[in-house]
N, C-alpha and C positions, 0 to 999 in steps of 0.2 A: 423159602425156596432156595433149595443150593445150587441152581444151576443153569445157563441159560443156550438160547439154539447154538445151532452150530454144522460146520459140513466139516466131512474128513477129504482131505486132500487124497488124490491117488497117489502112489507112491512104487514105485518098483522095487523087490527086494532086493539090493543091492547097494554097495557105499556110493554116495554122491559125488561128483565133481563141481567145486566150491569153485567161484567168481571171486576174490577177494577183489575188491577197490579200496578201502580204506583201511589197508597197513601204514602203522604210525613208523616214523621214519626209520630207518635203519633197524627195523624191528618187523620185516615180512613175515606176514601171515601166510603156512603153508599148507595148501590141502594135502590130504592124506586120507587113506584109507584101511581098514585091516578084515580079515575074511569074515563072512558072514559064519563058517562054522566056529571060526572063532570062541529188665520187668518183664519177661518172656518164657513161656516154653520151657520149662524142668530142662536141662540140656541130657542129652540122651545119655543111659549109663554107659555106652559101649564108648563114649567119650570123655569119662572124667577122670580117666587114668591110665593111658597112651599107654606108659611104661608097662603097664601088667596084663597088657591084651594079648591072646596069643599067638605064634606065628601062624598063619594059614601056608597050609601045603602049594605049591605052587602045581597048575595044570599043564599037562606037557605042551611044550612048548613046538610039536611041529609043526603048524598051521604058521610058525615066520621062520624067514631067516636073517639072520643076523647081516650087517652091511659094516658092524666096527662103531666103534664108539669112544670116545674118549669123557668118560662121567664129572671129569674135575674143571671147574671152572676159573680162569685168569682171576686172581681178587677184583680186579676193574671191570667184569663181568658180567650185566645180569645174568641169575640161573639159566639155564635152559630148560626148555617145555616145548614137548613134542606134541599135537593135536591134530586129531582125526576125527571126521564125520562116518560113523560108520552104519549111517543111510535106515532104513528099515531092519532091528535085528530081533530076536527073542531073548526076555529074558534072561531065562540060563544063562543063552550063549554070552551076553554081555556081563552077566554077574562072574563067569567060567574068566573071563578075558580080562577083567579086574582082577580078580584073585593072582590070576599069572602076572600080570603087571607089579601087583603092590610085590610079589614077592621077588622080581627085578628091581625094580626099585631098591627096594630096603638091603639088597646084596648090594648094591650100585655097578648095575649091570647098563641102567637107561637111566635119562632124566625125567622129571616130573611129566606125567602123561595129564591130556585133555582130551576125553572122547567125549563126541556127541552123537546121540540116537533117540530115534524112536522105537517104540515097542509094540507089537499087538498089543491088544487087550487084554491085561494082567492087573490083579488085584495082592498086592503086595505087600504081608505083613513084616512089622518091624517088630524088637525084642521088647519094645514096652507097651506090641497090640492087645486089646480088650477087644476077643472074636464078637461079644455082643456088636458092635460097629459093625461087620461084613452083615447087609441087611438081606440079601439076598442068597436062596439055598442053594446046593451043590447043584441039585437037578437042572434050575433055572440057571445055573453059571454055566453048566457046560452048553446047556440051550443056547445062549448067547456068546458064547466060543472065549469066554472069559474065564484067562486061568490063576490059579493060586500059589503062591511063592512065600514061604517062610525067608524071614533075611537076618543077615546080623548087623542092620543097619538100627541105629536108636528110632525111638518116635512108633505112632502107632500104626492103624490102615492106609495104602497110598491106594491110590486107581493111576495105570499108565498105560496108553493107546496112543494110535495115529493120530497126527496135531499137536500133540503134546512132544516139547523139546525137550529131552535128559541131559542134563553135564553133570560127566563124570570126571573129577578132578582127581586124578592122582600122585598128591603131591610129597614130600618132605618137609614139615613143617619146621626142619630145625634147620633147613636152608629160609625161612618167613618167620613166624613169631610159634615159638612152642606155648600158644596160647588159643586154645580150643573156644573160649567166646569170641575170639579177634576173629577165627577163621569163618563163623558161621556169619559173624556181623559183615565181613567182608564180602563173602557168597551174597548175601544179600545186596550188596551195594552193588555188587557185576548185575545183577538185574537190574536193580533200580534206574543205575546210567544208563544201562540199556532199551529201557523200553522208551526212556525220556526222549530218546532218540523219533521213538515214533510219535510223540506227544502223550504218553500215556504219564499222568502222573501217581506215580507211586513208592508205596514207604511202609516198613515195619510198623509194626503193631505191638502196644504196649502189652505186654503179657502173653507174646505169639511169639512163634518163629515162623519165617517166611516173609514174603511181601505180597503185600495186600492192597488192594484201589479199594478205599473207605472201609466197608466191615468184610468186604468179600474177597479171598485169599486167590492170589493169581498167580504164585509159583509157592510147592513146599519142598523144604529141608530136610533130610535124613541124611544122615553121616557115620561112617565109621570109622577109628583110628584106631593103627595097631603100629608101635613104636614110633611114636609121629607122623606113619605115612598115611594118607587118608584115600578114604573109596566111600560109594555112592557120593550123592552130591543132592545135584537140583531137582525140581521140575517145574517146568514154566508150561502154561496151558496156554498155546498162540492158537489153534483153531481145530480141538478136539470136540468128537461130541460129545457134550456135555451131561445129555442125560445118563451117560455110565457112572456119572460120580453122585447120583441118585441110591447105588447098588451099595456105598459105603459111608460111613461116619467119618471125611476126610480128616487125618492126621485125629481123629476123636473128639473133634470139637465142631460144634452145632454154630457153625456159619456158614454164610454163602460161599461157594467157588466159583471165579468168572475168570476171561478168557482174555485175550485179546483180540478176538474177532468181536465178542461180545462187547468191549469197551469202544472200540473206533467203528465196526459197524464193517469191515472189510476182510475177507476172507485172507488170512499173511502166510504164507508156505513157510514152513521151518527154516529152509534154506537161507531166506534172508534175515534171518534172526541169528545165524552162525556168526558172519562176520562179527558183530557187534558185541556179541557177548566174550566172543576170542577178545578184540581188541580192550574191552575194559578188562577183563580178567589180563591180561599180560601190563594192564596200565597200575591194576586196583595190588595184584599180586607181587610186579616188579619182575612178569619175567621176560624171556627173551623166545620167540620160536622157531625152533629147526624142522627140517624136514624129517619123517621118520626114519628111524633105523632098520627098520624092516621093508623088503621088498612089498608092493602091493599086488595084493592079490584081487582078480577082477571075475 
């Protein structure tokens, strides 16, 4: 069985307004928001050689505007890292809003970006998917408003819906380690600290990517880098319904997916899983976060 109950939280389309209580000192955590038009795992091949990946076109940029920047950091400095919840989005629009990102970034136009979202319900292949895995036909996907997304993220089928929290890190790895198993090994360990918090114990899997509570997978990994800057990221299942990940062969491998509502028994709103996963990732990363550079748009 890969999958257990579960409710979906309501959600208004729109970015969230975050509560931070627990910014570690002199290192505030800022909400932010940006427009809604806006022994493991083969590691994925769109990651085994940063250097030769190609530039992606950037998407135009008028949905921000600029507020000034200065990209270079004091050597006694941690980097900087800008992060935004940006609340209920689709797809696309978030794959669309990556691409323009990493391709600031790698100009050094902004600092390393952190978004968090959720997605409707989309079924999302990666460059190393095997279509046998999508178990479910066109007819009955569009029946259940579940839609399909080619990506040029590594790794095989994902499923992403309401309850399920995405981070999308988009970093410089040659400001952190130009070492592509450090950064996945890390991704994982932002969870790990994380859920610990809630009492959920959990930890990689020998011959897996991702973190797993015993044999059943409760966040997956897909990643892509292109000249060290990385896009997609996470997904951690806090209180999605579960029976969508019935429709696929998660990441292609024939075990259970559980949740966090499933694991403690408590329905958890994404919201309060933001803080926590901010703060280890600026603890586990080493960075520092500012407020956006972009006006917010409401």
């Amino acid at each position: 069985m890969r999958s257990a109950s579960g409710t979906e939280a309501s959600r208004e389309l729109q970015p969230r307004e975050l509560q931070l209580t627990e910014a570690p000192r002199s290192e505030a955590l800022w909400p932010g928001a940006s427009p809604p038009d806006a022994g493991r795992e083969p590691m994925h091949e769109s990651a085994r050689d940063p250097k030769n990946e190609p530039v992606t076109d950037p998407v135009p940029r008028k949905a921000f505007s600029e507020v000034g920047i200065n990209s270079h950091n004091p050597p006694s400095q941690k980097p900087l890292c800008q992060y935004r919840d940006l609340g209920r989005m689709s797809y696309s629009a978030a794959w669309d809003l990556q691409r323009d990102l990493v391709a600031r970034r790698k100009a050094g136009e902004i600092p390393d970006q952190l978004l968090f979202v959720e997605h409707p319900h989309v079924i999302t292949l990666g460059r190393n998917t095997d279509r046998k895995n999508v178990l479910v036909s066109e007819s009955e996907r569009e029946r259940l408003g579940i839609q399909l997304r080619e990506t040029d993220r590594g790794g095989d089928v994902t499923y992403h819906g309401p309850g399920q929290l995405v981070m999308y890190p988009i970093v410089d790895l040659r400001d952190w380690k130009r070492d592509v198993v450090a950064y996945v090994r890390a991704l994982e360990q932002v969870i790990i600290e994380s859920v610990a918090r809630l009492g959920v114990k959990a930890e990689p899997l020998a011959g897996c990517t991702g973190v797993w509570v015993g044999e059943a997978k409760l966040a997956a990994i897909g990643i892509h880098i292109s000249r060290w800057v990385t896009s997609h990221g996470v997904a951690l299942n806090v209180s999605p319904r579960m029976e969508y990940f019935n429709y696929i062969v998660p990441c292609g491998i024939q075990k259970p997916v559980t949740s966090l509502e499933a694991i403690t028994g408590r329905v958890i709103a994404c919201d309060t899983i933001i803080p926590l996963l901010a703060k280890n990732f600026s603890k586990i990363f080493k960075r520092q976060f500012e407020p956006p550079t972009f006006h917010v748009v409401r």
